[in-house]
N, C-alpha and C positions, 0 to 999 in steps of 0.2 A: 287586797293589794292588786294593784295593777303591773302584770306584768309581759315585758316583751322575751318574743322568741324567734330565734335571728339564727339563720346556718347557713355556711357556705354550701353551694350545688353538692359538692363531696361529703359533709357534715349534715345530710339532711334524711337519711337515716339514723343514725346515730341520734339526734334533737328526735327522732318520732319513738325510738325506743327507751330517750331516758323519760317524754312524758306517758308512754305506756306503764313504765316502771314506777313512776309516780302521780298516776292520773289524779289518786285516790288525794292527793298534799292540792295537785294543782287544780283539780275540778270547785272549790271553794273562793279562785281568785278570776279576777277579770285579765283576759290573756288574751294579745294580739300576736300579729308575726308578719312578716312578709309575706308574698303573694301563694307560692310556692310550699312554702315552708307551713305554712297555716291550714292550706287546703289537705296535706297529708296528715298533719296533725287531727285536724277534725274527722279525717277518715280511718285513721286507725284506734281512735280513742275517744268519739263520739262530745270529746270536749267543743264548747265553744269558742272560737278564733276570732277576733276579728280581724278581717283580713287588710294588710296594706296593698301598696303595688309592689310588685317583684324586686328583689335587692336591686339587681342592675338597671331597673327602670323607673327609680325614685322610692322607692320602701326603705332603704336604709333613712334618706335624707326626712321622710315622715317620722320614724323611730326618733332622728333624735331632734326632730322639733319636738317630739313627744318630751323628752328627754328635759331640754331648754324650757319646756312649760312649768317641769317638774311636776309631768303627771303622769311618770311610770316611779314603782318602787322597787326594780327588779328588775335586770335584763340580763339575759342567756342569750350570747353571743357564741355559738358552736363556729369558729373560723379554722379554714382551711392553710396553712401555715405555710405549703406548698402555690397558693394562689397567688397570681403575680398581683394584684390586687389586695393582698394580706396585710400590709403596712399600713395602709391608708385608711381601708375600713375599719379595722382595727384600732388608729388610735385614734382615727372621728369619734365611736362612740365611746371607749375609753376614757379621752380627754371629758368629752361630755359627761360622764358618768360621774369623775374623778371631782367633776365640777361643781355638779349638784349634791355627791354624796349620796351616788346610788349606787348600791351593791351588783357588782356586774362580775360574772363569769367566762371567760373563751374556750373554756373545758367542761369537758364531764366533770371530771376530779371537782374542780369548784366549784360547779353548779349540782352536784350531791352534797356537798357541805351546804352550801347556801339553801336548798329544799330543804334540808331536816331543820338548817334553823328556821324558816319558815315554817314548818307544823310545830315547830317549839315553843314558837311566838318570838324568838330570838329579834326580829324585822319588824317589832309591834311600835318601836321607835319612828317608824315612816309616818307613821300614824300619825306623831305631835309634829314632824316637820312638814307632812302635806296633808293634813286633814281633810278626811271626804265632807262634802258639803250634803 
């Protein structure tokens, strides 16, 4: 599965300790992030990232062309809800999400439900709607 990892500045700890807590679910899928958010990830968990540009300098807007291609199947959005910026980012990819029918998280809490179904295979239905080539 392809999946994005997206955290507000304040939220970017947090995204690097829930993929320590679950390297082991996410080391088996193809995982991008913004600029920022990708480079600590690949440092503390030796996972591979592909990296966008930084949220605030067009990474969010690459995520959801990602998104409009419908060729992610997963995205973890860890948002900062205090960020004057919280609205906006938030229902960009959201709405996108909401769009294509992809399973998207802005919390820990959801994004723990959504990893275990991912090692459940619970998300093996992405499968028949975007088939890898």
């Amino acid at each position: 599965m392809n999946i994005a990892l997206v955290a507000s500045n304040s939220k970017n700890d947090l995204m690097v300790q829930f993929c320590i807590a679950y390297c082991g679910i996410l080391h088996g899928h193809d995982l991008c992030a913004t600029g920022t958010t990708a480079k600590l990830i690949s440092e503390a968990t030796g996972l591979q990232v592909k990296s966008y540009l930084s949220a605030g300098q067009g990474g969010l807007q690459q995520i959801a062309a990602r998104i409009a291609y419908n060729e992610l199947d997963l995205v973890f959005f860890f948002v900062d809800p205090q960020s004057p910026a919280y609205e906006s980012e938030l229902a960009t990819l959201c709405r996108l999400c909401d769009q294509y029918t992809i399973p998207f998280a802005s919390n820990v809490a959801t994004a723990e439900v959504l990893v275990h179904g991912l090692q459940r295979g619970d998300l093996a239905w992405r499968d028949i709607v975007n088939p890898k080539k």
